[in-house]
KOLROZA-653315 format. One record per residue: x, y, z of N, C-alpha, C in turn; residue in one letter; chain. Coordinates in Angstrom, 2 decimals. Example, Ala and Ser with C-alpha at 12.3 -4.5 7.8 and 13.67 -1.06 7.14 Angstrom:
BEGIN
> 13.19|-5.69|7.80|12.30|-4.50|7.80|13.20|-3.30|7.80|A|A;
> 12.85|-2.25|7.08|13.67|-1.06|7.14|12.90|0.03|7.87|S|A;
REM end
This chain:
BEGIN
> -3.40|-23.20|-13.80|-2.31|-23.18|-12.83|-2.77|-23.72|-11.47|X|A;
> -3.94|-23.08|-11.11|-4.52|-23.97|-9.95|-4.62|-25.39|-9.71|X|A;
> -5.14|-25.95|-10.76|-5.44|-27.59|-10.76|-4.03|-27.97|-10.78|X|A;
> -2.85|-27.59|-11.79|-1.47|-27.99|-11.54|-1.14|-28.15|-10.13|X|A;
> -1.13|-27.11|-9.15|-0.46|-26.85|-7.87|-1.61|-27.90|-7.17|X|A;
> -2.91|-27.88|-7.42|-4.04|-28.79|-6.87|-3.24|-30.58|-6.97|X|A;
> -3.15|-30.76|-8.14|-2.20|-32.54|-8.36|-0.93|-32.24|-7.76|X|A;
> -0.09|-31.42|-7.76|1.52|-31.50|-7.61|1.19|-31.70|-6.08|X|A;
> -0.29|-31.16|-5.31|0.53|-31.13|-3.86|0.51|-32.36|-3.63|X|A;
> -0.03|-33.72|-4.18|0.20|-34.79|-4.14|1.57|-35.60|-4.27|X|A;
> 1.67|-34.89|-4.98|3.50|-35.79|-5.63|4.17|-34.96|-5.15|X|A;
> 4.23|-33.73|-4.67|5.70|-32.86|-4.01|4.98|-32.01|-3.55|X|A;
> 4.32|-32.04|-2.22|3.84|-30.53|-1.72|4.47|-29.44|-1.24|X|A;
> 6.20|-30.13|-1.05|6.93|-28.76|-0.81|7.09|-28.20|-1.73|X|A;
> 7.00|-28.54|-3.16|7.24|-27.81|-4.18|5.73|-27.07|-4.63|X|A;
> 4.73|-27.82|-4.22|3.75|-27.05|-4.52|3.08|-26.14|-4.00|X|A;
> 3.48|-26.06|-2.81|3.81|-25.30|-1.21|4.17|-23.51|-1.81|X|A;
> 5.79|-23.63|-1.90|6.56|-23.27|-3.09|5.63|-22.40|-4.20|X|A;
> 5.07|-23.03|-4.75|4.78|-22.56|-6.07|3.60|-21.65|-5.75|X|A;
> 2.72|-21.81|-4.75|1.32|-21.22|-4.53|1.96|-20.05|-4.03|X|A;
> 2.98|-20.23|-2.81|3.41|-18.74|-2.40|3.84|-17.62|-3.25|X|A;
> 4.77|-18.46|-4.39|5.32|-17.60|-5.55|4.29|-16.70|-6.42|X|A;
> 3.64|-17.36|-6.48|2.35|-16.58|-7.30|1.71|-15.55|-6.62|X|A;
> 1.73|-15.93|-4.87|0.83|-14.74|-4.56|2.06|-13.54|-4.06|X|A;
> 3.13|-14.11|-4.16|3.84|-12.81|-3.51|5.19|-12.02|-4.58|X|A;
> 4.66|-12.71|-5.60|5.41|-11.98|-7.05|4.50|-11.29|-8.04|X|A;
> 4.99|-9.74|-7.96|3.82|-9.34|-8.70|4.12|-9.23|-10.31|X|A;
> 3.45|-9.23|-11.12|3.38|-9.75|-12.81|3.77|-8.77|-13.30|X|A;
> 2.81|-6.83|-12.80|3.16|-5.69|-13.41|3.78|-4.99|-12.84|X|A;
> 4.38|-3.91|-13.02|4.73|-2.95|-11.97|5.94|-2.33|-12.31|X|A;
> 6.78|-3.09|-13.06|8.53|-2.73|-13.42|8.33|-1.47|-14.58|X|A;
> 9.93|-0.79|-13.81|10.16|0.18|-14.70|11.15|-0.31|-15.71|X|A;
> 11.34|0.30|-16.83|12.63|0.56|-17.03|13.26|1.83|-17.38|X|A;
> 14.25|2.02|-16.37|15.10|3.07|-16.27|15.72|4.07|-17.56|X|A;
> 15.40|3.38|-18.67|15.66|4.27|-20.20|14.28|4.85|-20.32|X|A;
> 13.44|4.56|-20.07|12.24|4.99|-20.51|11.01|5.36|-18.87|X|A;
> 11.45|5.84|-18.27|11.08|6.02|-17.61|10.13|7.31|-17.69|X|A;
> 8.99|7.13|-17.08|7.58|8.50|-17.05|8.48|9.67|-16.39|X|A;
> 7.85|10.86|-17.51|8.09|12.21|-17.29|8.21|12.58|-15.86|X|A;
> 7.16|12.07|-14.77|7.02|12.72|-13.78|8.09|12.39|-12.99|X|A;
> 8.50|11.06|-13.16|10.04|10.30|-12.36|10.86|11.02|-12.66|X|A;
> 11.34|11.69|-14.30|12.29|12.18|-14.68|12.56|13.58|-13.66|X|A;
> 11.67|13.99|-13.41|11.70|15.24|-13.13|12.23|15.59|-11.50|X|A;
> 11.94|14.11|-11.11|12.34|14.41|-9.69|13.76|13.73|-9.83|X|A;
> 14.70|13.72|-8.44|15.99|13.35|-8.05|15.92|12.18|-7.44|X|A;
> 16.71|10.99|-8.57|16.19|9.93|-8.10|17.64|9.53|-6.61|X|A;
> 16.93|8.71|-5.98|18.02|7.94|-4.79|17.81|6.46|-5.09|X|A;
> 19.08|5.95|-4.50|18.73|4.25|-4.20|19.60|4.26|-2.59|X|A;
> 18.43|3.85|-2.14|18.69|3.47|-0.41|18.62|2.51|-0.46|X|A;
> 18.85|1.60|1.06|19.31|0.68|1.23|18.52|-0.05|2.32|X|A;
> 18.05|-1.33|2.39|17.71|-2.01|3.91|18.34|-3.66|3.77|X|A;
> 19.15|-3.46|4.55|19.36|-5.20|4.92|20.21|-5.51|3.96|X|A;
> 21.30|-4.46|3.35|22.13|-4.35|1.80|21.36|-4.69|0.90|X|A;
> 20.17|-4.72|0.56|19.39|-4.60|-0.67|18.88|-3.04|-0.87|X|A;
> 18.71|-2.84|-2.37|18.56|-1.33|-2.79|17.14|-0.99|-3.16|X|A;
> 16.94|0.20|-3.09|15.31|0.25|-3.45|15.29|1.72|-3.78|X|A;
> 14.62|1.67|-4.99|14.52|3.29|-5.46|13.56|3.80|-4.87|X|A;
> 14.19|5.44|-4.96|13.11|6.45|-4.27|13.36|7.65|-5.23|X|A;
> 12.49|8.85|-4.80|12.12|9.42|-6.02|12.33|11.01|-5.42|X|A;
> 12.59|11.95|-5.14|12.36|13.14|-4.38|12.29|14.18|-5.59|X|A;
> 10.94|15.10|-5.13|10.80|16.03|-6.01|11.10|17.44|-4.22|X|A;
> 11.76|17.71|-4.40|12.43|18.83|-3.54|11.32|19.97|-3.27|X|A;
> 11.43|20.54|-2.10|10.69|21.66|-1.58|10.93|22.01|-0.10|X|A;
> 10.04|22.77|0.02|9.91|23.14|1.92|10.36|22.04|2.79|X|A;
> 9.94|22.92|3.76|10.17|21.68|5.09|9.29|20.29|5.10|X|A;
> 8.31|20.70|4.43|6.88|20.14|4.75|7.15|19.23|3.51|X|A;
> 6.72|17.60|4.51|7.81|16.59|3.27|6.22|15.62|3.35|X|A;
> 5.81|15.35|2.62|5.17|14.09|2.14|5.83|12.50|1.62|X|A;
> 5.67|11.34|1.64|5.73|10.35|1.72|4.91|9.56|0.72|X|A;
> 4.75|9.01|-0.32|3.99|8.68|-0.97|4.09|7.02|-1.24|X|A;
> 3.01|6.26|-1.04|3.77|4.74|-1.10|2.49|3.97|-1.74|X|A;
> 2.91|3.39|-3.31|1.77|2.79|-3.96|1.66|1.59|-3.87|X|A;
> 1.06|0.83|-4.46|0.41|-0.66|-4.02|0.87|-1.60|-4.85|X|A;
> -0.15|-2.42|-5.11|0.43|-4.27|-5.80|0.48|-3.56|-7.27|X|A;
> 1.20|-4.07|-8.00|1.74|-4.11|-9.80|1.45|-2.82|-9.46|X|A;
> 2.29|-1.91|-9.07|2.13|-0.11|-9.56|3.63|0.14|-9.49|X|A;
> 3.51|1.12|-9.37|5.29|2.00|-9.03|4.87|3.60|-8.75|X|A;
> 5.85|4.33|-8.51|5.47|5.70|-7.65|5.10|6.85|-8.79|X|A;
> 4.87|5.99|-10.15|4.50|6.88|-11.35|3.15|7.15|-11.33|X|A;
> 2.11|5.92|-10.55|1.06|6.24|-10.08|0.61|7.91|-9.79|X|A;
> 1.68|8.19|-8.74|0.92|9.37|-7.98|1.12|11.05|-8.93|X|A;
> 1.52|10.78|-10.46|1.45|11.96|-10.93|0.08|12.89|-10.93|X|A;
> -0.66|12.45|-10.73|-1.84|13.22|-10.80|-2.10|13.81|-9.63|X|A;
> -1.49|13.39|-8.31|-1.73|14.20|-6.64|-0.45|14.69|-6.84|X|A;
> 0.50|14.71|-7.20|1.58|15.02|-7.03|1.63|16.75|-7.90|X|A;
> 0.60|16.79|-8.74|0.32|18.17|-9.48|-0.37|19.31|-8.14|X|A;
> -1.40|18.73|-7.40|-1.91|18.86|-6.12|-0.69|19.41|-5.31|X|A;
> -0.10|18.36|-4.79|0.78|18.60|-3.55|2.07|20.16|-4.02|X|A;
> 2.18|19.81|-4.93|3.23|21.21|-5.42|2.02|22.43|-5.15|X|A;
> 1.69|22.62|-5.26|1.06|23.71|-4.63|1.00|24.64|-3.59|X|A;
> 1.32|23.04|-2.31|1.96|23.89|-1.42|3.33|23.72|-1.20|X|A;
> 3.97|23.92|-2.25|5.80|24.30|-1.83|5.99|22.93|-1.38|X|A;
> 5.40|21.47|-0.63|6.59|20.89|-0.25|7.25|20.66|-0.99|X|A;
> 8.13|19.17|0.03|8.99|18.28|-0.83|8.06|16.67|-0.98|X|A;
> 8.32|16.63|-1.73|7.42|15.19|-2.04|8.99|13.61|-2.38|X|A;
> 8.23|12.96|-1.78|9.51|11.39|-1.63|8.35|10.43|-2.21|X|A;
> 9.14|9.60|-2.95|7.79|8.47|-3.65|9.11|7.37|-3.70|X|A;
> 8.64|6.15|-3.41|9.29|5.18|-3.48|8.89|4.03|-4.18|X|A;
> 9.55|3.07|-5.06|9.01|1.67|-5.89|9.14|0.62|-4.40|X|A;
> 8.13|-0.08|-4.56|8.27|-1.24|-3.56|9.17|-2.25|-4.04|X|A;
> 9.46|-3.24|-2.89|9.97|-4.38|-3.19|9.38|-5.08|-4.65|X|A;
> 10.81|-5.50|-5.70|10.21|-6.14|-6.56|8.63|-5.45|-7.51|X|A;
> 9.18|-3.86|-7.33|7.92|-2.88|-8.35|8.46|-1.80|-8.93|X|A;
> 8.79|-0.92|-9.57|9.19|-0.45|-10.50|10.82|-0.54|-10.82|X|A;
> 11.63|0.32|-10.05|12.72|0.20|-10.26|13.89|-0.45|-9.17|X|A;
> 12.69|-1.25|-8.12|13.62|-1.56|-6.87|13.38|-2.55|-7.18|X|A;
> 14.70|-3.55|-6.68|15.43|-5.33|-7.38|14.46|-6.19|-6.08|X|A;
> 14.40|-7.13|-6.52|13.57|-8.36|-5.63|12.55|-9.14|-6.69|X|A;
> 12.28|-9.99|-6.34|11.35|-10.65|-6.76|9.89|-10.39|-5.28|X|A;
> 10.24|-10.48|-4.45|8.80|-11.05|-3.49|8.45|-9.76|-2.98|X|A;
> 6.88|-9.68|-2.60|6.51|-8.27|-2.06|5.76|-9.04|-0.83|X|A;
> 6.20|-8.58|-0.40|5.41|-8.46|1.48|5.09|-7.34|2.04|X|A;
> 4.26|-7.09|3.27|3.81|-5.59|3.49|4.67|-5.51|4.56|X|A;
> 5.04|-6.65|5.55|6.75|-6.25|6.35|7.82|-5.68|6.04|X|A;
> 8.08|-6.61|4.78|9.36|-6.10|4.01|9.15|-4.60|3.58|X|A;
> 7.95|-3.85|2.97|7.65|-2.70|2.03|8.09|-1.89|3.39|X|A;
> 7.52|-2.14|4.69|7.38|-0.80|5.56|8.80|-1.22|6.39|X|A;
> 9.45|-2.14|5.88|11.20|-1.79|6.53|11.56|-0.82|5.59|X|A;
> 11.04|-0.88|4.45|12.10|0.37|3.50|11.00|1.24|3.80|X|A;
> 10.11|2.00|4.30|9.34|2.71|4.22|9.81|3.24|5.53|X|A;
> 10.58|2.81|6.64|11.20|3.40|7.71|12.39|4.14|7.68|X|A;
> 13.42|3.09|6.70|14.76|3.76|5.97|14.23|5.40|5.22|X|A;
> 13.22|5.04|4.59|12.89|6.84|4.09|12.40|7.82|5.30|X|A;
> 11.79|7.02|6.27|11.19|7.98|7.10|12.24|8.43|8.12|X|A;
> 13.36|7.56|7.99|14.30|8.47|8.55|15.40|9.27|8.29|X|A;
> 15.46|9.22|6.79|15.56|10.07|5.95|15.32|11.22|5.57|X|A;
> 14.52|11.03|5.12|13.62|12.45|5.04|12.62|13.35|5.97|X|A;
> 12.01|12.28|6.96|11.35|12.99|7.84|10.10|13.45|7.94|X|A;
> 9.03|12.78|6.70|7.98|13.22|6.67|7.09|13.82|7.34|X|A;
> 6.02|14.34|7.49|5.19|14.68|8.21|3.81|14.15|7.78|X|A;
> 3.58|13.50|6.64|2.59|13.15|5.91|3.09|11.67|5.24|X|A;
> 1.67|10.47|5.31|2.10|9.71|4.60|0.56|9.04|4.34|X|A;
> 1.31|9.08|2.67|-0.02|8.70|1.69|0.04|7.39|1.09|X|A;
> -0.51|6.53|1.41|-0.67|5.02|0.86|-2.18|4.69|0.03|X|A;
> -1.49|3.43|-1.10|-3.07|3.18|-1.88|-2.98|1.41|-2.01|X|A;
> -4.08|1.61|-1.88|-4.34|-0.02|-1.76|-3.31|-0.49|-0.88|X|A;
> -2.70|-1.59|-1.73|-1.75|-3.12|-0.54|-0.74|-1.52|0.07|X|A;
> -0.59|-0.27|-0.47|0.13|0.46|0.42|-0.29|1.02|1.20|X|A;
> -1.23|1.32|1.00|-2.39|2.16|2.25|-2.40|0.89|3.17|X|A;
> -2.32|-0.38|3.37|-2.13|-1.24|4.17|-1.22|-1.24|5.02|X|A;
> 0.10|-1.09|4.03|1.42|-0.83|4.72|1.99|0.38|5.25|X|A;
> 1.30|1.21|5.08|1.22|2.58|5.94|0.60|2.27|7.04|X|A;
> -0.44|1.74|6.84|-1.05|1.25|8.23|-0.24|0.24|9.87|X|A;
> 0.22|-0.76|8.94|0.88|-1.56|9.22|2.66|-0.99|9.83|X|A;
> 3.10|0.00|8.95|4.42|0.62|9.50|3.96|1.54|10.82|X|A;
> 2.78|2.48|10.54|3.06|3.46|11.55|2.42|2.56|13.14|X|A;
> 2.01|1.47|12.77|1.06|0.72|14.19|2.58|-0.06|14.93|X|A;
> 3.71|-0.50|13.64|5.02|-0.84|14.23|6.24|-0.45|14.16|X|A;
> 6.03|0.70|13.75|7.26|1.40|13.37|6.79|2.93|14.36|X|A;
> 5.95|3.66|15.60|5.74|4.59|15.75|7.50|5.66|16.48|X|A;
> 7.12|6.55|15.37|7.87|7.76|15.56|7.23|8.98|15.47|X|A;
> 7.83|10.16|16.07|7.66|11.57|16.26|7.22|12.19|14.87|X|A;
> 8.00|11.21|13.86|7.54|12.56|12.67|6.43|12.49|12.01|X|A;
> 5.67|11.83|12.10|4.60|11.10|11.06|3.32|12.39|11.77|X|A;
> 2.78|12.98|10.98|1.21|13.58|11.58|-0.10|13.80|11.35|X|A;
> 0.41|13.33|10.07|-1.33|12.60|9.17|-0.71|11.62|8.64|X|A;
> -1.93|11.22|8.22|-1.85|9.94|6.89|-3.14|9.52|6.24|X|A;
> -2.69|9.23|4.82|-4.10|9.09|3.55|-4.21|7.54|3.43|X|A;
> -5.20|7.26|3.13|-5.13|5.65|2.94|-6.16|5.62|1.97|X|A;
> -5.45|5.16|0.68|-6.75|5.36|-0.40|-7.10|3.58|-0.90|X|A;
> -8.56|3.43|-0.67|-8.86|2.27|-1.28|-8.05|0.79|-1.11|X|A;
> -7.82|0.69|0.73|-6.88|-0.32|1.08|-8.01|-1.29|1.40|X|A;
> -7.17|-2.47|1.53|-7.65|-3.88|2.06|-7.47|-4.07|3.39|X|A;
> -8.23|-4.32|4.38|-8.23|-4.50|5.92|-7.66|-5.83|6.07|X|A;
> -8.53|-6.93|5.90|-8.26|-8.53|6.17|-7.25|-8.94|5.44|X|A;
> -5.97|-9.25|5.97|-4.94|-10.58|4.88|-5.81|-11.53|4.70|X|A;
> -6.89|-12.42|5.51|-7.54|-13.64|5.26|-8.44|-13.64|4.02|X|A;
> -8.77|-12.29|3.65|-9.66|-11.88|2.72|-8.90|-11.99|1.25|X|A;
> -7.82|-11.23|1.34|-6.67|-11.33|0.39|-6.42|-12.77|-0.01|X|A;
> -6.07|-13.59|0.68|-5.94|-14.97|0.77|-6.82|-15.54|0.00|X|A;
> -7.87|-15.20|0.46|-9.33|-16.08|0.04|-9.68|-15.70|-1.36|X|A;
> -9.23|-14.57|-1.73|-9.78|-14.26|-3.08|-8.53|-14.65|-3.69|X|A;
> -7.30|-14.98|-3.63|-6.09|-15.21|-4.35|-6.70|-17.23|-4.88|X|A;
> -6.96|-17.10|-3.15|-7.60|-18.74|-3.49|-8.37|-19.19|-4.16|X|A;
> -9.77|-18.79|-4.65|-10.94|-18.20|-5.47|-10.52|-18.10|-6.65|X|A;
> -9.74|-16.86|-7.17|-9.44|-17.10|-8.33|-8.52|-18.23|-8.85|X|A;
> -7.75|-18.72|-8.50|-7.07|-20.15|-8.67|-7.42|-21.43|-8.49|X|A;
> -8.79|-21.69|-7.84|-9.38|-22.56|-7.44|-8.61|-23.62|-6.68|X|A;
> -8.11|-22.86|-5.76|-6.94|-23.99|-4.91|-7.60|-25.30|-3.77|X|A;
> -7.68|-26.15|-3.75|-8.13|-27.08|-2.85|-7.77|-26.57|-1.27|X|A;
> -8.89|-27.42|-0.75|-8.56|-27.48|0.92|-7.18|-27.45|1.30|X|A;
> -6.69|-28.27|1.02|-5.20|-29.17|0.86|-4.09|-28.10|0.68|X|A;
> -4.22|-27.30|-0.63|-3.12|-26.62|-0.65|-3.47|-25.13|-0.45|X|A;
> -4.65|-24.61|0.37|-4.83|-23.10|0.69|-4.64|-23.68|2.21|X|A;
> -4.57|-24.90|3.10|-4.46|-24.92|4.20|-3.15|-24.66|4.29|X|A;
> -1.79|-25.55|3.43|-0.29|-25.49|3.49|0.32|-23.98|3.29|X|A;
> -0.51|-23.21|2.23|-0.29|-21.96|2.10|-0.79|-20.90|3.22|X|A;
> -1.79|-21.35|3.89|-2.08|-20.58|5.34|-1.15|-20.66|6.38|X|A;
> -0.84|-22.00|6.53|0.57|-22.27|7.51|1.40|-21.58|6.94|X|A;
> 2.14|-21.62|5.63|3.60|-20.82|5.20|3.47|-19.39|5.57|X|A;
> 2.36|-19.33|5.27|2.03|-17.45|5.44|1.94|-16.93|6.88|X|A;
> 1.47|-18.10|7.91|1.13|-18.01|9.18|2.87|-17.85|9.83|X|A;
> 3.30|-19.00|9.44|4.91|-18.67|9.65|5.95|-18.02|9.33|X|A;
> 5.90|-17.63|7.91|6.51|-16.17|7.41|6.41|-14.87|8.06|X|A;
> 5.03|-14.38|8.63|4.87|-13.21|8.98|4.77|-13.08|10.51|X|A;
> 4.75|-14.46|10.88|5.11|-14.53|12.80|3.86|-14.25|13.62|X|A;
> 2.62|-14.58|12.67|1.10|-14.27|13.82|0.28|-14.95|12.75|X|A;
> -0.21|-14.84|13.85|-2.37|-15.70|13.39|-2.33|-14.68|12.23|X|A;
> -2.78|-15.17|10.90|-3.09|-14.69|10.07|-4.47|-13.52|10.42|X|A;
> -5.63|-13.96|11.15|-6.42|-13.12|11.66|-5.70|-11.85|12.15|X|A;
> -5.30|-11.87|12.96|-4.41|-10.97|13.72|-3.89|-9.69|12.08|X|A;
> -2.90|-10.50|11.38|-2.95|-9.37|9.96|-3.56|-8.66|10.09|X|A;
> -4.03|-7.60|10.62|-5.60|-7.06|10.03|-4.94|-5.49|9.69|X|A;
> -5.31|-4.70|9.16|-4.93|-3.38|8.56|-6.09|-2.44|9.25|X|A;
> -7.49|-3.09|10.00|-7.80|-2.51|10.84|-7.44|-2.41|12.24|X|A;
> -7.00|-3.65|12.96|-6.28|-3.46|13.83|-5.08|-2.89|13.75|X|A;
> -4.42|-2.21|13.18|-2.99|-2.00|12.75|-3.57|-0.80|13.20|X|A;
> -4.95|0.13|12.05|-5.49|1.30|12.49|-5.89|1.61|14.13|X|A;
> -6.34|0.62|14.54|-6.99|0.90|16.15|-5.73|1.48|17.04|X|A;
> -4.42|1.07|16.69|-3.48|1.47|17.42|-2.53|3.09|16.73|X|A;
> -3.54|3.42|16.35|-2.48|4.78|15.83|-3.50|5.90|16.31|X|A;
> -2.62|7.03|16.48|-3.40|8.29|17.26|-3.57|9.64|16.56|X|A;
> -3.02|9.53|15.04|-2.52|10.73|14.42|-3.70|10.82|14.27|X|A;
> -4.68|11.86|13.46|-5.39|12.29|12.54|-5.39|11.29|11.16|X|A;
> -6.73|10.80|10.72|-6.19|10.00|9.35|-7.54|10.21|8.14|X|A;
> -6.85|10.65|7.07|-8.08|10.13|6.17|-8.34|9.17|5.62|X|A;
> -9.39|8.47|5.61|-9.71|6.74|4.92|-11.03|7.64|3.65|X|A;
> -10.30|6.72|2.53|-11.11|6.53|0.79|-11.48|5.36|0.80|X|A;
> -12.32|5.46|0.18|-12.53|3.98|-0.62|-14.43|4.28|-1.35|X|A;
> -14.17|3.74|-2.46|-15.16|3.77|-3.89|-15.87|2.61|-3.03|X|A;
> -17.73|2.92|-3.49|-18.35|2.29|-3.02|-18.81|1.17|-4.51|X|A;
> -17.94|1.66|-5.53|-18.01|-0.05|-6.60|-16.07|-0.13|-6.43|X|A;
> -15.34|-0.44|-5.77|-14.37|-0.80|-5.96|-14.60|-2.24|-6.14|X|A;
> -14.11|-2.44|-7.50|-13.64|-3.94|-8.16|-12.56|-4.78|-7.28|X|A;
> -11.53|-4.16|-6.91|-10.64|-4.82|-6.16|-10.64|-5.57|-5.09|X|A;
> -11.01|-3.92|-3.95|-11.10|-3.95|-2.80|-12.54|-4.11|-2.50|X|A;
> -12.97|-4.79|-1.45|-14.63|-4.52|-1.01|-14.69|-3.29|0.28|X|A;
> -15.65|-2.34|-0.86|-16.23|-1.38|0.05|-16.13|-1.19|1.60|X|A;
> -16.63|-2.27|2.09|-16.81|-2.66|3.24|-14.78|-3.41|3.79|X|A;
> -13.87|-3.01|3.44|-12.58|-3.30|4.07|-12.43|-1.71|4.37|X|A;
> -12.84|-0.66|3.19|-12.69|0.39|3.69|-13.13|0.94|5.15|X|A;
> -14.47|0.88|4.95|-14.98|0.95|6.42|-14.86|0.23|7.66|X|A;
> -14.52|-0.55|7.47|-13.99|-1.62|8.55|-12.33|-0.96|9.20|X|A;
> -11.48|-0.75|8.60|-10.38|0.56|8.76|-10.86|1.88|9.02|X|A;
> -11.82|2.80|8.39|-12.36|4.03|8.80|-13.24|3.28|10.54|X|A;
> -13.73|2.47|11.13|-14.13|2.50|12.16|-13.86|2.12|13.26|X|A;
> -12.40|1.41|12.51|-11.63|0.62|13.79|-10.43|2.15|13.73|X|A;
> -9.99|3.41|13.21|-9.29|4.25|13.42|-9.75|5.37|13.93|X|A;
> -9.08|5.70|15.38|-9.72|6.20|16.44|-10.02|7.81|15.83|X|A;
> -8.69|8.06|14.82|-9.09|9.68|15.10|-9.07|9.86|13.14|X|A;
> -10.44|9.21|12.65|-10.07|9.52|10.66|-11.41|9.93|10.61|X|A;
> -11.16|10.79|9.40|-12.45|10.81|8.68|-12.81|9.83|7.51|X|A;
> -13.58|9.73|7.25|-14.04|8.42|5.83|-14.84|9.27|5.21|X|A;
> -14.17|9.08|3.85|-14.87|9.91|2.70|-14.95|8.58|1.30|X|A;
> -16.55|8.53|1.19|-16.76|7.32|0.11|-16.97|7.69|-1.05|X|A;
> -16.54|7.40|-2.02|-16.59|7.95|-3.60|-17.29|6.94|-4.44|X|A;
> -18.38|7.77|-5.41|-18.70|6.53|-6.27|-18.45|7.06|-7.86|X|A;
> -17.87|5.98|-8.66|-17.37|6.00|-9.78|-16.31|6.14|-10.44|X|A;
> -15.15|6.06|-9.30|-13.77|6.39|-9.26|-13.04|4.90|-9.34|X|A;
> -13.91|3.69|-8.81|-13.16|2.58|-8.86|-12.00|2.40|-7.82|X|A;
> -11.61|1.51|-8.37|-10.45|1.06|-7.16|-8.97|2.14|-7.58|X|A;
> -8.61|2.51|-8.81|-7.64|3.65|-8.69|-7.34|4.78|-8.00|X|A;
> -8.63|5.45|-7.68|-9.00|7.17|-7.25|-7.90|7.78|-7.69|X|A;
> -7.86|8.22|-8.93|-7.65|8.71|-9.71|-8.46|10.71|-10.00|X|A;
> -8.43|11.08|-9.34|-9.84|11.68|-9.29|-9.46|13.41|-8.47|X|A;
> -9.73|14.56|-9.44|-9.49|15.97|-9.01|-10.22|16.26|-7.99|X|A;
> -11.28|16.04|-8.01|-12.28|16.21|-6.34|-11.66|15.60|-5.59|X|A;
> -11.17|14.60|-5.35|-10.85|13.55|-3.94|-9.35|14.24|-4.02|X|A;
> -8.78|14.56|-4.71|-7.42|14.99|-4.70|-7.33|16.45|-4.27|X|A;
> -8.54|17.32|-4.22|-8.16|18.22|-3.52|-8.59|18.50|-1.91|X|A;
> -9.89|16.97|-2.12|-9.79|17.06|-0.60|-8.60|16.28|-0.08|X|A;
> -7.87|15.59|-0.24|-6.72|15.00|0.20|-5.61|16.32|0.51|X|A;
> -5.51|17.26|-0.21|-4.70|18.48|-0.28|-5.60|18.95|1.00|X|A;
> -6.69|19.60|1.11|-7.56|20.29|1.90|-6.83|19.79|3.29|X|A;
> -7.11|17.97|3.51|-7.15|17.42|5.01|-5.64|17.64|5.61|X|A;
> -4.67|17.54|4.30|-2.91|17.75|5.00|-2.92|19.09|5.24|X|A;
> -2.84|19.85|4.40|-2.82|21.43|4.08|-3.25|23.17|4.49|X|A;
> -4.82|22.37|5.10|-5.85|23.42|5.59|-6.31|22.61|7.04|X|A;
> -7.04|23.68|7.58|-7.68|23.46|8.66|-8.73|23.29|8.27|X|A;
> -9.68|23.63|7.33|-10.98|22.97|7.16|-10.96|22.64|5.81|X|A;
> -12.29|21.58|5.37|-12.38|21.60|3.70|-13.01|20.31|4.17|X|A;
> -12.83|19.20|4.95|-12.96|18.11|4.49|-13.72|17.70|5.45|X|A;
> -15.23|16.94|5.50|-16.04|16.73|6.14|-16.21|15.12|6.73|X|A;
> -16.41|14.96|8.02|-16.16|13.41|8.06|-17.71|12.96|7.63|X|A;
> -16.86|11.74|6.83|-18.12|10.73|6.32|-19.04|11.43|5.01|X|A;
> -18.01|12.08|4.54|-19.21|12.48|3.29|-18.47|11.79|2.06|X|A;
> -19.86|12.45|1.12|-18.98|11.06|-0.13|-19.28|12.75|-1.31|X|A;
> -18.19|11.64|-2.38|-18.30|12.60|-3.89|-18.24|11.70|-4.76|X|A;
> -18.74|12.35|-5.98|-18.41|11.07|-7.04|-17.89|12.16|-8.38|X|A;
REM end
């Protein structure tokens, strides 16, 4: 597919322009379908909200005052978080999980981390969280909403195993496709102009430098996905987090230890130590 889009930008680069963006901003996995949908979805009360008259599912499992926010990443959907979500009932809240743009049961084709945290505002004013938990490209966009979206209700937030640099993202999308000079430069401009800044500027650590809540930063020191080092680069550019590094959990964190310190850091006043690791 690379070498294709590599010749086409010759003979039609708006189309091949076109085609490079499509690939990186349509994701392959992630869809539900609504007949067969996971136990844990069933169980909660589903909604379809709205931004910009487009619809996007959300998920509410009902409780207390005390509302959590849950927002998953590239090819996932909010079926992900059954395993913290056994965690979080514990303490009585209410828990809200939402499909991103174009990921489980919400309509679109394209995912952007602008677009994710406009509907990630529609819930937050909704429901009202007090907590908000992002993983990977969502732990980005948690980042990214609360640095431009700041409101009163937000008072922690989890960020598990996110990516700091868009340029990094880029570069490895480029890498694996083996895209020429030629057409990762045209795709830097589209992307530079789509999102309205220096691609540098993107950064999910700078996004962090400007927030004041309390935050916890994850990230696996073999994450396949993400590099180690995006984690920490976010844990040191965020003024007030702790960083807790895990080894053997991978890029999922998937994982009963890290899940009850995640419970511990919303929940309790102590439990969770800055800068220590578990595996």
């Amino acid at each position: 597919m690379g070498l294709y889009i590599n010749l086409l930008s010759y003979i039609a680069p708006a189309k091949a322009n076109a085609m490079a963006y499509k690939y990186f901003s349509q994701p392959l996995y992630g869809r539900l379908n609504r007949k067969r949908l996971p136990i844990i979805l069933r169980e909660a009360q589903p909604e379809t909200l709205y931004f910009n008259g487009t619809a996007f599912q959300t998920y509410v499992w009902p409780g207390n005052g005390t509302t959590v926010l849950l927002v998953h990443g590239w090819e996932s959907n909010a079926a992900r978080w059954k395993l913290l979500i056994s965690y979080l009932r514990k303490a009585g809240c209410t828990i809200v999980a939402l499909d991103a743009p174009a990921h489980g049961l919400t309509v679109g084709k394209e995912f952007t981390i602008p677009g994710y945290a406009a509907c990630i505002d529609v819930v937050v004013h909704k429901h009202r969280p007090q907590y908000l938990v992002g993983h990977s490209l969502g732990g980005a966009t948690v980042l990214y909403y609360q640095a431009h979206y700041p409101n009163p209700y937000i008072e922690k937030m989890v960020v598990l195993g996110a990516p700091s640099e868009f340029n990094a993202i880029l570069n490895n999308y480029k890498k694996m496709l083996g895209f020429s000079k030629r057409v990762f430069g045209n795709l830097v401009a589209f992307c530079t102009d789509k999102y309205g800044m220096d691609l540098k500027d993107f950064s999910a650590a700078e996004f962090a430098r400007k927030i004041d809540i309390p935050g916890l930063i994850v990230h696996d020191r073999g994450d396949e996905t993400v590099d180690y080092k995006e984690g920490k680069r976010i844990a040191d550019a965020f003024p007030n987090a702790t960083f807790i590094t895990t080894s053997g959990m991978g890029h999922r964190l998937h994982d009963d230890k890290l899940y009850t310190k995640v419970y511990d850091f919303l929940f309790e006043e102590e439990g969770v130590v800055s800068n220590e690791e578990i595996a």
